[in-house]
C-alpha positions in Angstrom: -32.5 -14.1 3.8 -30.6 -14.4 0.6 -26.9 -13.6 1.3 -25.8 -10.4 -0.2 -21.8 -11.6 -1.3 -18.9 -13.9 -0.6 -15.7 -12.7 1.4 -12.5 -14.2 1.9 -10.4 -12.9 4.4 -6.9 -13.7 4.2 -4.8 -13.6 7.8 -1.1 -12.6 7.2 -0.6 -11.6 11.0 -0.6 -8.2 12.9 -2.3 -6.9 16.2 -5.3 -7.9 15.3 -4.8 -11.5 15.3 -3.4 -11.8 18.6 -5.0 -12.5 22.2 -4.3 -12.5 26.0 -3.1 -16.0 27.2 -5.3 -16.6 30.0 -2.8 -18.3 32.1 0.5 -15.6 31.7 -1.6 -12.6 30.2 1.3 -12.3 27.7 -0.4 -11.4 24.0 -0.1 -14.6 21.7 -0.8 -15.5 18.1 -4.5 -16.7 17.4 -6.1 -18.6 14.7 -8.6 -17.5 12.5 -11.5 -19.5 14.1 -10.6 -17.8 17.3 -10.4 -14.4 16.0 -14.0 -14.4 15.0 -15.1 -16.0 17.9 -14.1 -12.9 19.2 -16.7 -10.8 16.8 -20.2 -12.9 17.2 -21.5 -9.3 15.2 -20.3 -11.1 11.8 -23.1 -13.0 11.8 -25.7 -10.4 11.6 -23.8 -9.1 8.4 -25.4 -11.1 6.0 -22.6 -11.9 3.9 -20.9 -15.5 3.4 -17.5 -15.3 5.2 -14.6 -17.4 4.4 -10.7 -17.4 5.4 -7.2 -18.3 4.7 -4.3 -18.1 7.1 -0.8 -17.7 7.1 0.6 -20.6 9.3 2.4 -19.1 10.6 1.1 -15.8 10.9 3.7 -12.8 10.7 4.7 -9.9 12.5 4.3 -6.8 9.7 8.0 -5.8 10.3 8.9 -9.4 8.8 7.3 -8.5 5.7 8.6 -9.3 2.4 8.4 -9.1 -1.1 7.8 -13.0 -0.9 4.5 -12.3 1.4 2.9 -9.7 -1.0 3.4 -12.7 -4.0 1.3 -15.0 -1.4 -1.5 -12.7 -0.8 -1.7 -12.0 -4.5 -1.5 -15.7 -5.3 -4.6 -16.2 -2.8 -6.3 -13.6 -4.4 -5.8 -14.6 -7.9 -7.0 -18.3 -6.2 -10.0 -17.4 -5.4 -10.9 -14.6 -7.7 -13.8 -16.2 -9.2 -15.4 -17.4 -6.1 -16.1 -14.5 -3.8 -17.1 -10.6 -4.3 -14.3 -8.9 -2.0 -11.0 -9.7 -0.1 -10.3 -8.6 3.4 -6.5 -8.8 4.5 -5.9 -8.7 7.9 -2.1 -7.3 8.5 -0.2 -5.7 11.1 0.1 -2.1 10.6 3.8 -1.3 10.6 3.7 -2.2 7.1 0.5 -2.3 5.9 0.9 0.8 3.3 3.9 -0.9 1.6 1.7 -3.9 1.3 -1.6 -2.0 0.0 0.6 0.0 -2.5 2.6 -3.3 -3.7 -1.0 -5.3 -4.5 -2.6 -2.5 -6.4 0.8 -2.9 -8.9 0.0 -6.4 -8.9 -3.3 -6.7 -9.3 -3.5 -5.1 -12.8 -7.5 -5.2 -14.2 -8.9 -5.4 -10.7 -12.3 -5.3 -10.5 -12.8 -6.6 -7.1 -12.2 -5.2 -3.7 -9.2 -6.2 -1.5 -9.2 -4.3 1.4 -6.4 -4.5 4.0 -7.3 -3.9 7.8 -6.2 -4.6 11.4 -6.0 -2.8 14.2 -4.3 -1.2 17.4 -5.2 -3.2 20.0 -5.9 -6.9 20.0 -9.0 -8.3 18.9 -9.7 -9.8 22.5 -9.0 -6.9 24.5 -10.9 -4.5 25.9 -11.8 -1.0 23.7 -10.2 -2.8 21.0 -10.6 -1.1 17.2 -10.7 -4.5 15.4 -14.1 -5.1 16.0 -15.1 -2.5 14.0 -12.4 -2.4 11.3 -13.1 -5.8 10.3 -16.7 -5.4 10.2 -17.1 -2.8 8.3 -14.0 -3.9 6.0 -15.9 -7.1 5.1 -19.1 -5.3 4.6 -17.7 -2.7 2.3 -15.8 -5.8 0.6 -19.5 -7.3 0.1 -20.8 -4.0 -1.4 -22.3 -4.1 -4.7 -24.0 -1.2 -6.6 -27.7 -2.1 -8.5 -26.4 -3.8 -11.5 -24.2 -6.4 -9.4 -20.5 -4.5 -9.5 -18.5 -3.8 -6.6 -19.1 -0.6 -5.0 -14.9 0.2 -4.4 -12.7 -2.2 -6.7 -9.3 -1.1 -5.9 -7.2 -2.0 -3.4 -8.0 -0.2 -0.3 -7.0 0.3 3.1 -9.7 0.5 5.9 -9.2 2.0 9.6 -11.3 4.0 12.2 -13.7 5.0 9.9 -12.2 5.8 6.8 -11.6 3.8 3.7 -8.3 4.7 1.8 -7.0 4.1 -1.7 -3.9 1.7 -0.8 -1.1 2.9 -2.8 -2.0 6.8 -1.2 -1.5 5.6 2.7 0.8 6.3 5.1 0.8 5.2 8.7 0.7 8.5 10.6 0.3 7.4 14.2 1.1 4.8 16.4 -1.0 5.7 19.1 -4.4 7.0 17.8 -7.3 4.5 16.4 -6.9 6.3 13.1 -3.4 5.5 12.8 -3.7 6.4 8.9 -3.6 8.6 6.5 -4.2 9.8 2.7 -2.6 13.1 2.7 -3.1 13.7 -1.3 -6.0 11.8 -2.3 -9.5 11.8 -0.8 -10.9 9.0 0.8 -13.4 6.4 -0.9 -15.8 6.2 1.9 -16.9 7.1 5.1 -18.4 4.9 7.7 -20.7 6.5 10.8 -24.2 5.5 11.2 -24.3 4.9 7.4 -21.3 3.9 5.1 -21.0 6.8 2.6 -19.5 5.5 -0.6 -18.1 8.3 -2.7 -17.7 6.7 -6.4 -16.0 9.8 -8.0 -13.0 9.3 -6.5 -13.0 5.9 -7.1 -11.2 3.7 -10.2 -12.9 1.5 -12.4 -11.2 -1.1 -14.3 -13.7 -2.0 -17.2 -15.4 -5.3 -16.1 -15.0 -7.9 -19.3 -10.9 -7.7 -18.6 -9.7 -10.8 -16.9 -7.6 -10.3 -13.6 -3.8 -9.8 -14.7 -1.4 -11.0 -11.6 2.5 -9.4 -11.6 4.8 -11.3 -9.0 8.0 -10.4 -10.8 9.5 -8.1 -7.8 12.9 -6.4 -7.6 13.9 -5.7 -4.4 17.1 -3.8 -5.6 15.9 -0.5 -4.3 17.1 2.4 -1.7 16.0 5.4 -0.6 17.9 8.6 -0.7 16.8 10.8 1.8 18.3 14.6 1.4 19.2 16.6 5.1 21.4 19.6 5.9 25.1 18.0 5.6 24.8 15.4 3.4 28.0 14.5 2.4 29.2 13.4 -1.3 30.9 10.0 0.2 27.2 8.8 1.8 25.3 9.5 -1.5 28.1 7.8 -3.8 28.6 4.8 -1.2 24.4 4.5 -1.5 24.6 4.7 -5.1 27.1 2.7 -5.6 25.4 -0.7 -3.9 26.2 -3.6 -5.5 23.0 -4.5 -7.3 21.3 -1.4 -7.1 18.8 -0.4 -10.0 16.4 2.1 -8.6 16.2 4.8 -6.2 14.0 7.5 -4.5 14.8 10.5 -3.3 13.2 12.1 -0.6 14.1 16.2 -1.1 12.6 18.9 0.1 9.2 20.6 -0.6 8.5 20.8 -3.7 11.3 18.7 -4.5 14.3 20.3 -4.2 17.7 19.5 -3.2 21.2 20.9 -2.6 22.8 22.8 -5.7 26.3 21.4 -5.0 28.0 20.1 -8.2 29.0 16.7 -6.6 25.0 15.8 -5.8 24.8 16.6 -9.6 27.3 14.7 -10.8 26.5 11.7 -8.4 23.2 11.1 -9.9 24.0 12.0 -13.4 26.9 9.3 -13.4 24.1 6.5 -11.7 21.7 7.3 -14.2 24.2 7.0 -16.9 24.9 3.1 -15.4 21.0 2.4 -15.7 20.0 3.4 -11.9 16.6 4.8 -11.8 15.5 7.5 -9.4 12.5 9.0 -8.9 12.0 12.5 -6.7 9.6 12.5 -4.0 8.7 15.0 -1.3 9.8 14.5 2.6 6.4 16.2 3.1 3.8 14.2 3.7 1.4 16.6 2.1 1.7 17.8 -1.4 3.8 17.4 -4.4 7.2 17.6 -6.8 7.2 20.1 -8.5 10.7 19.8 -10.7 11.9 23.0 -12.1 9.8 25.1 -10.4 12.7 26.4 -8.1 16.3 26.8 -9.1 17.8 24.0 -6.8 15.6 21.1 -8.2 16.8 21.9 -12.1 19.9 20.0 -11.6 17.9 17.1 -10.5 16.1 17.3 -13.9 19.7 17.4 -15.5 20.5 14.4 -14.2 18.0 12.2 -15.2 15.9 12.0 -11.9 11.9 11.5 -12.8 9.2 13.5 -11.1 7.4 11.3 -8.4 4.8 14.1 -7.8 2.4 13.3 -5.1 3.4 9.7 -4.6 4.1 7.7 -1.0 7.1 6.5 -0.3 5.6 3.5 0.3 4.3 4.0 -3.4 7.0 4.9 -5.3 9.5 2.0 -3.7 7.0 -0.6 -5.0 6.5 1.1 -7.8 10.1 0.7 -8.5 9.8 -3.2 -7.6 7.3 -3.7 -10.2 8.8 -1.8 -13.2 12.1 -3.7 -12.7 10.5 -7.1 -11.9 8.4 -6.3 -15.1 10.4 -4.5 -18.0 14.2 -4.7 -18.7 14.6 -1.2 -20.4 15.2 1.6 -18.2 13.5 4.0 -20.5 10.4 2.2 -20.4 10.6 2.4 -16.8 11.4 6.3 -16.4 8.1 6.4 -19.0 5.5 4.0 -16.7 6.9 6.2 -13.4 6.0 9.5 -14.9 2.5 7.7 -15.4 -0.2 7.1 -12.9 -0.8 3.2 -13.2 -3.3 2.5 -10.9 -4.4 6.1 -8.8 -1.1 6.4 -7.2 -0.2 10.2 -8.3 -2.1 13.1 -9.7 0.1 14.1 -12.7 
């Protein structure tokens, strides 16, 4: 039977690449090889599988702006020789990594799809059987006229797959241990996958793959709580280095009205620090100006993140200053969706 496409999967780490030793039962790093020994199903897939592995593999909560450059370079590698990408990554920070490759792949017109899982690959009732096979059978998926079915970067687990840059881990305990709280899901797998194009993005096909591994990690997060004092925000806004910021405020994003919050953020945006508003709810949007205690936000120069992650908007940030040098131009590309990350 003629194969139907050409995966690589790319091993960074995780839960899913880990194993009982036989001898202490203690959970140990495996290799690639052994990992799919583990899932004999592959080979009724039909699709040529390839991999790449981190040597040596990572835990997610090592994850840096250094590892996200890897993948991408692996990607950009390979581009021209297989259909789809399948990342295999531990899930603490999984999001952050789906949301920094969709900045960095610009003109993608492939799928990478990040998965793993929450319990080993070689124990019993594990969830990375099936995450992996269906990630690298929606990776191979190709629509009649020979163009990938989802190409974005996407996040697969339990049975949902996820634009990247609109995840969040929500649980630590459950199989579906994510969620896209303001965007609707791409597909659905039961006894059929259901591919659901309209919400998907589409990069016109003749552009050639554009990689961006210029990342500044001189980024913080604000987050806003009952108390907040005017020496924590000007100590965090005063980090040496710092360029951007984002501020988790409440609802709709709002924030105390006290002068000293306004004056804090006016006087960093007047030294070049960017910061973007986004909501400590996990479902819906900024809305700036909409209530009174929010306007002074807009007075100082904070941008609206609307319905973006935080996982989003921090590599956001990364990109824009790793990519342009004038803070306006910046403030302009957040207010923008780039690649499906907010509904402005």
């Amino acid at each position: 039977m003629e194969k139907k496409g050409a995966v690589l999967l790319i091993f960074t780490g995780g839960t899913v690449s880990m194993g009982e030793d036989p001898d202490t039962q203690a959970l140990v790093p495996l290799d690639s090889t052994q990992v799919l020994g583990f899932i004999p199903e592959l080979e009724m897939l039909n699709v040529t599988i390839s991999s790449v592995s981190f040597d040596p593999l990572i835990d997610s909560s090592d994850v840096m702006p250094d590892t996200w450059i890897r993948i991408a370079n692996l990607i950009k590698k390979h581009y021209t020789q297989f259909d789809g990408f399948v990342v295999l990554h531990g899930t603490d920070t999984m999001a952050y990594s789906a949301s920094a490759l969709s900045f960095m792949l610009e003109h993608l017109t492939k799928p990478v799809i990040f998965t793993g899982s929450q319990l080993p690959v070689g124990v019993l009732r594990s969830d990375a059987k099936e995450n992996l096979i269906t990630a690298i059978e929606i990776a191979a998926a190709q629509t009649a006229n020979g163009h990938a079915r989802v190409p974005e970067v996407c996040l697969y687990f339990e049975d949902q797959l996820m634009r990247g840059n609109r995840t969040t881990k929500r649980n630590t305990e459950e199989f579906d241990a994510f969620a896209s709280f303001n965007y609707p899901e791409l597909a659905k797998s039961g006894v059929h996958i259901r591919y659901f194009p309209a919400n998907c993005h589409y990069e016109p096909v003749n552009q050639p793959l554009i990689l961006h591994t210029g990342l500044d990690p001189n980024i913080a997060i604000l987050k806003i709580f009952p108390g907040i004092s005017e020496k924590t925000v000007a100590a965090l806004l005063h980090t040496d280095g710092l360029k951007g910021v984002v501020l988790e405020s409440f609802g709709a994003g709002n924030a105390p009205s006290c002068d000293w919050l306004y004056k804090q953020l006016k006087m960093a945006d007047e030294r070049g620090i960017v910061t973007v508003n986004v909501s400590q709810c996990r479902a819906g949007a900024v809305e700036m100006g909409r209530y009174q205690t929010s306007i002074n936000l807009l007075k100082a120069g904070v941008v609206s993140g609307y319905d973006m992650t935080v996982e989003a908007a921090i590599t956001k940030l990364m990109y824009l200053f790793g990519t342009f040098s004038d803070t306006k131009e910046i403030k302009r590309q957040l207010a923008i969706s780039l690649r499906g990350e907010m509904t402005v």
